[in-house]
N, CA, C and O atoms as CSV, one atom per row, in Angstrom:
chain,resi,resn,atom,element,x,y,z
A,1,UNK,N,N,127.759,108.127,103.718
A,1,UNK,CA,C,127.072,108.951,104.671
A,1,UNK,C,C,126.008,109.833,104.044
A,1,UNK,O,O,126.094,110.972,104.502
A,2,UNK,N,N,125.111,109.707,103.224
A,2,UNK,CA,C,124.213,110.210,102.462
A,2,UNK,C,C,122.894,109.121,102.848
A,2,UNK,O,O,122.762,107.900,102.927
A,3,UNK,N,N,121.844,110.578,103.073
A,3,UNK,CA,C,120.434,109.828,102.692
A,3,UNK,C,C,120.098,108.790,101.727
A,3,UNK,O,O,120.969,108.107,101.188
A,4,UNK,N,N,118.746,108.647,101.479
A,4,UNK,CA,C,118.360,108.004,100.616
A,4,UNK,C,C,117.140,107.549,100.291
A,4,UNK,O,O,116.531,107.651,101.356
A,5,UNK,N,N,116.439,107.137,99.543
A,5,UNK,CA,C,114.921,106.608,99.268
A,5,UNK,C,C,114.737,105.422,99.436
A,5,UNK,O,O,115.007,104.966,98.324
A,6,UNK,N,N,114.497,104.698,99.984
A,6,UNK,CA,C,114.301,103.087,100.391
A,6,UNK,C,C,112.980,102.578,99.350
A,6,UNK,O,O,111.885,102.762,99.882
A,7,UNK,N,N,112.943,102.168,98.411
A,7,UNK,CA,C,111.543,101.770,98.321
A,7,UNK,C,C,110.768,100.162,98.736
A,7,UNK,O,O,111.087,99.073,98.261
A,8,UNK,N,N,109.812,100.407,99.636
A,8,UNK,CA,C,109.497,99.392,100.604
A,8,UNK,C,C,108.732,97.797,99.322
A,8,UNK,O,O,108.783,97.840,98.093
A,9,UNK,N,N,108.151,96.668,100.124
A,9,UNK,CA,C,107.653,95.858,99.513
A,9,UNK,C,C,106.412,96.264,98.969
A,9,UNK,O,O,105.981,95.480,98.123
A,10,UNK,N,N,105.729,97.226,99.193
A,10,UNK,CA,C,104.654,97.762,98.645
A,10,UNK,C,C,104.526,98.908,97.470
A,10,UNK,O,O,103.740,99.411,96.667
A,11,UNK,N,N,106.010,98.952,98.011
A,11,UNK,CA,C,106.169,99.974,96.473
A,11,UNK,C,C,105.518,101.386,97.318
A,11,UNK,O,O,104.946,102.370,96.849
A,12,UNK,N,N,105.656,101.247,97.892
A,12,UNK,CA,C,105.695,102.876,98.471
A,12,UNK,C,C,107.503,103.256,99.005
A,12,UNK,O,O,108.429,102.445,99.016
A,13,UNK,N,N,107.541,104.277,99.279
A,13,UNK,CA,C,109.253,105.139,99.382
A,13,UNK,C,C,109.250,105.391,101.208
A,13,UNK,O,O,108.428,105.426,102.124
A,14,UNK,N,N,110.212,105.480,101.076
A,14,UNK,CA,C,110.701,106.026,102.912
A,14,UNK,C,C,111.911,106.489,102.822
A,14,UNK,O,O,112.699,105.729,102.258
A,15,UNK,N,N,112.391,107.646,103.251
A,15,UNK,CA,C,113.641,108.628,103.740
A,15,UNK,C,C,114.380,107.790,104.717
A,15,UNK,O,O,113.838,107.533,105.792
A,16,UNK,N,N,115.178,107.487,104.535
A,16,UNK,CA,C,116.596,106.904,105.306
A,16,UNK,C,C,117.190,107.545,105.926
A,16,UNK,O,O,117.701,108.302,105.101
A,17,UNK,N,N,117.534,107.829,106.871
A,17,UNK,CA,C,119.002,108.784,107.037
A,17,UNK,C,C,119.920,107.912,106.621
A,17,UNK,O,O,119.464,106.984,105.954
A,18,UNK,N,N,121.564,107.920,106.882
A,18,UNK,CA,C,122.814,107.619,106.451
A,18,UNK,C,C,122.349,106.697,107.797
A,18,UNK,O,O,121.970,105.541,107.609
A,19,UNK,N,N,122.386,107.142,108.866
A,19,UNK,CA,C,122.437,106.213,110.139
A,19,UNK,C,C,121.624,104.755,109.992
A,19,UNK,O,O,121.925,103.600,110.294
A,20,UNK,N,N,120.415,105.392,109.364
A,20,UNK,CA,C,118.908,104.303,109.224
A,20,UNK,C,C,119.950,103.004,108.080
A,20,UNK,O,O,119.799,101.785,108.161
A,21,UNK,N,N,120.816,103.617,107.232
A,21,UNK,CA,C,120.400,102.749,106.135
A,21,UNK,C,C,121.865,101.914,106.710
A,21,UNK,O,O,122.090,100.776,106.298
A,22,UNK,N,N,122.767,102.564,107.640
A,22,UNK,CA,C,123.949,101.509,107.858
A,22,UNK,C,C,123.686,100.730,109.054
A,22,UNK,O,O,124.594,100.079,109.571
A,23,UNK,N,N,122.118,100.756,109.692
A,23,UNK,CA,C,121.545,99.664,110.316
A,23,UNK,C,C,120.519,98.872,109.829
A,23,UNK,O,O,119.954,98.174,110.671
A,24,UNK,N,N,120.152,98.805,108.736
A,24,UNK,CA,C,120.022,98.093,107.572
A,24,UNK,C,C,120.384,96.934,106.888
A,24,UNK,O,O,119.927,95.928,106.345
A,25,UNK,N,N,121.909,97.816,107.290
A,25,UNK,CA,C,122.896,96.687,106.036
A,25,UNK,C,C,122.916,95.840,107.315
A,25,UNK,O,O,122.530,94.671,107.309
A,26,UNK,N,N,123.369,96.450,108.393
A,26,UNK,CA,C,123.562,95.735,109.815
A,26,UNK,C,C,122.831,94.256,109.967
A,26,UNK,O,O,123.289,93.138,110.201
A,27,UNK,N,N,121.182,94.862,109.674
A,27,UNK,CA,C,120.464,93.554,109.790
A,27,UNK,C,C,120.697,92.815,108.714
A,27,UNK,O,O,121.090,91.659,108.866
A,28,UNK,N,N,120.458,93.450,107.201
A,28,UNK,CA,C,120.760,92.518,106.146
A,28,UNK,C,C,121.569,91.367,106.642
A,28,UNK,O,O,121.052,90.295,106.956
A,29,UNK,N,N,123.417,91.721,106.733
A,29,UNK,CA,C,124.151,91.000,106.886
A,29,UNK,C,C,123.634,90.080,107.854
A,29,UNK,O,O,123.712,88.889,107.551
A,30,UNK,N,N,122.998,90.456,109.224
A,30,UNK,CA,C,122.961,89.150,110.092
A,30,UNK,C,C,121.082,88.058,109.137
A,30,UNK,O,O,120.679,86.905,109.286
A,31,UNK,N,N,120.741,88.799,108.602
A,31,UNK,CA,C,119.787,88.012,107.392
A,31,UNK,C,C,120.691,87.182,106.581
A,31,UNK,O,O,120.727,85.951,106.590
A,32,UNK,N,N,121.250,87.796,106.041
A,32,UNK,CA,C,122.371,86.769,105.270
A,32,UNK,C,C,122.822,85.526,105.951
A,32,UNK,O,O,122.681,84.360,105.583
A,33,UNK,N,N,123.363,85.981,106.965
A,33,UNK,CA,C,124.140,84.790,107.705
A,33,UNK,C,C,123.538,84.128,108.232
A,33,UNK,O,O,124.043,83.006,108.255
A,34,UNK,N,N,122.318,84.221,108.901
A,34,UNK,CA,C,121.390,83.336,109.341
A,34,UNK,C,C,121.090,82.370,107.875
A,34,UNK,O,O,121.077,81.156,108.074
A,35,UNK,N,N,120.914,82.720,106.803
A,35,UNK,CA,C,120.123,81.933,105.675
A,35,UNK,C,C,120.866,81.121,105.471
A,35,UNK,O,O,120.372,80.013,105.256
A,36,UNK,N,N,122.621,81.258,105.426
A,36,UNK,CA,C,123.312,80.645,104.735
A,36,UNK,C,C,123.699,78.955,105.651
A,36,UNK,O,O,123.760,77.770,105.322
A,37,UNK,N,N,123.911,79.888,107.112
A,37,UNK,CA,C,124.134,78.933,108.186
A,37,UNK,C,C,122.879,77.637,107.700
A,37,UNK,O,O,123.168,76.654,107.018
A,38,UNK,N,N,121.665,77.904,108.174
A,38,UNK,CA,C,120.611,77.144,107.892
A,38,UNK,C,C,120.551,76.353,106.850
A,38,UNK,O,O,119.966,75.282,107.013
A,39,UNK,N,N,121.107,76.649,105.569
A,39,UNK,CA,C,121.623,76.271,104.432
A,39,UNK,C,C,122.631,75.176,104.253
A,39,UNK,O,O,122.786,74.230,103.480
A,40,UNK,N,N,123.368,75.786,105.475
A,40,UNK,CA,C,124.589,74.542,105.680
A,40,UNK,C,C,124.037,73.460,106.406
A,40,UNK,O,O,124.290,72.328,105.996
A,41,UNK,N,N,123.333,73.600,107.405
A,41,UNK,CA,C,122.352,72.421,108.163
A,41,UNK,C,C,122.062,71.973,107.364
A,41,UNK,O,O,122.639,70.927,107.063
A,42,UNK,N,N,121.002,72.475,106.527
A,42,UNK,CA,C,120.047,71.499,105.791
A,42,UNK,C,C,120.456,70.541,104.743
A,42,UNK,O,O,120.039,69.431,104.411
A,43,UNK,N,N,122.102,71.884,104.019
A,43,UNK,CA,C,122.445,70.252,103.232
A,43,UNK,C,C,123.561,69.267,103.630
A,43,UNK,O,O,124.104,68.575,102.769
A,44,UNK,N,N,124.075,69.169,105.555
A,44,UNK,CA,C,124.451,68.484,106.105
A,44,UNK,C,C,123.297,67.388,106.357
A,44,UNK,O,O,123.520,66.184,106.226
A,45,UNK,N,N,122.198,67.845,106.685
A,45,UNK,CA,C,120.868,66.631,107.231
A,45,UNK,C,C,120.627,66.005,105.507
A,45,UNK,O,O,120.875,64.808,105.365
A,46,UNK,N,N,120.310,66.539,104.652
A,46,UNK,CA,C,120.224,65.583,103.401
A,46,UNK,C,C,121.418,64.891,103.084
A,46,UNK,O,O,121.360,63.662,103.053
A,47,UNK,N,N,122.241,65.327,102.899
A,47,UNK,CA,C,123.362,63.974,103.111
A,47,UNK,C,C,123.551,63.035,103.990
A,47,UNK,O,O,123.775,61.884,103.613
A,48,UNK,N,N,123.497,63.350,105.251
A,48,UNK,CA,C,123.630,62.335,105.938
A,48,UNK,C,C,122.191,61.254,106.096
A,48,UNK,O,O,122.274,60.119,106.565
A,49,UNK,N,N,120.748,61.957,105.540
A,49,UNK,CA,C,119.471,60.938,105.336
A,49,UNK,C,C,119.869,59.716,104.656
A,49,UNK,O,O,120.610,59.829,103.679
A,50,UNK,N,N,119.448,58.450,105.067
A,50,UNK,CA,C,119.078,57.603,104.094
A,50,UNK,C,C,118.175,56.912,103.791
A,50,UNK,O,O,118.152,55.775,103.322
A,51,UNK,N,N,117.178,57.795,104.136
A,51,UNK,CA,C,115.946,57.296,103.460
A,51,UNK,C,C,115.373,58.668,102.428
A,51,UNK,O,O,115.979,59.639,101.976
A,52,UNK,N,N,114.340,58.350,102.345
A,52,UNK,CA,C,113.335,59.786,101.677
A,52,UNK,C,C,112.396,60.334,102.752
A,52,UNK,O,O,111.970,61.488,102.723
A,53,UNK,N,N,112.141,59.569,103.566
A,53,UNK,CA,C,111.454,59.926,104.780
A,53,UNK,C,C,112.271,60.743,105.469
A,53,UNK,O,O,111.773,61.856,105.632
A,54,UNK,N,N,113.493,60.582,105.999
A,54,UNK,CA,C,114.221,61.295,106.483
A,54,UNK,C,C,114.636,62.586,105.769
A,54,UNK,O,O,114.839,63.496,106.572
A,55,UNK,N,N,114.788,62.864,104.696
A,55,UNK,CA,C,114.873,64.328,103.749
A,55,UNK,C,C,113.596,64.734,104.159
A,55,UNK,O,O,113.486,65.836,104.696
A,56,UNK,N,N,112.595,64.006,103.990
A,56,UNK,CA,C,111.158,65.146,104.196
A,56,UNK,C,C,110.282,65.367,105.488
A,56,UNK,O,O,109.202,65.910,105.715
A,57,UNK,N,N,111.735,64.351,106.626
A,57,UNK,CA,C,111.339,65.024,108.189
A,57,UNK,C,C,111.937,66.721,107.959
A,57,UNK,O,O,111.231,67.678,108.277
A,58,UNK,N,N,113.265,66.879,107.392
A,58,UNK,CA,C,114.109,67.787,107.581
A,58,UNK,C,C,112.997,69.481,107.962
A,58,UNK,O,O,111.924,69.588,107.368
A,59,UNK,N,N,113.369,70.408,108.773
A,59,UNK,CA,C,112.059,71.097,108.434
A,59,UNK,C,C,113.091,72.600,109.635
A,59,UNK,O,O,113.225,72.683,110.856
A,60,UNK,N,N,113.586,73.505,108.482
A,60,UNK,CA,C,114.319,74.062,108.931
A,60,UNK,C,C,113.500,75.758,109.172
A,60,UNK,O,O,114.128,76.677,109.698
């Protein structure tokens, strides 16, 4: 439950509250899980390809 300094992709800083940064993690996590899910698609569709054409329809 503490502030904090965020420093952004530009390399500049931003003040957090405690609230700001545990909706954050909030999105992180659903970032995470989206990547991983997609992850699991994609290396369900390359296994099941059998061609090379078919790996480089794949387009997630």
């Amino acid at each position: 439950g503490v502030d904090q300094v965020w420093t952004l992709a530009d390399n500049t800083t931003v003040n957090l509250t405690a609230s700001q940064l545990q909706q954050l993690y909030v999105a992180l996590q659903a970032h995470i899980a989206s990547v991983h899910e997609r992850g699991r698609i994609a290396r369900q569709l390359i296994f099941d390809a059998e061609t090379k054409e078919q790996v480089e329809e794949i387009n997630l």
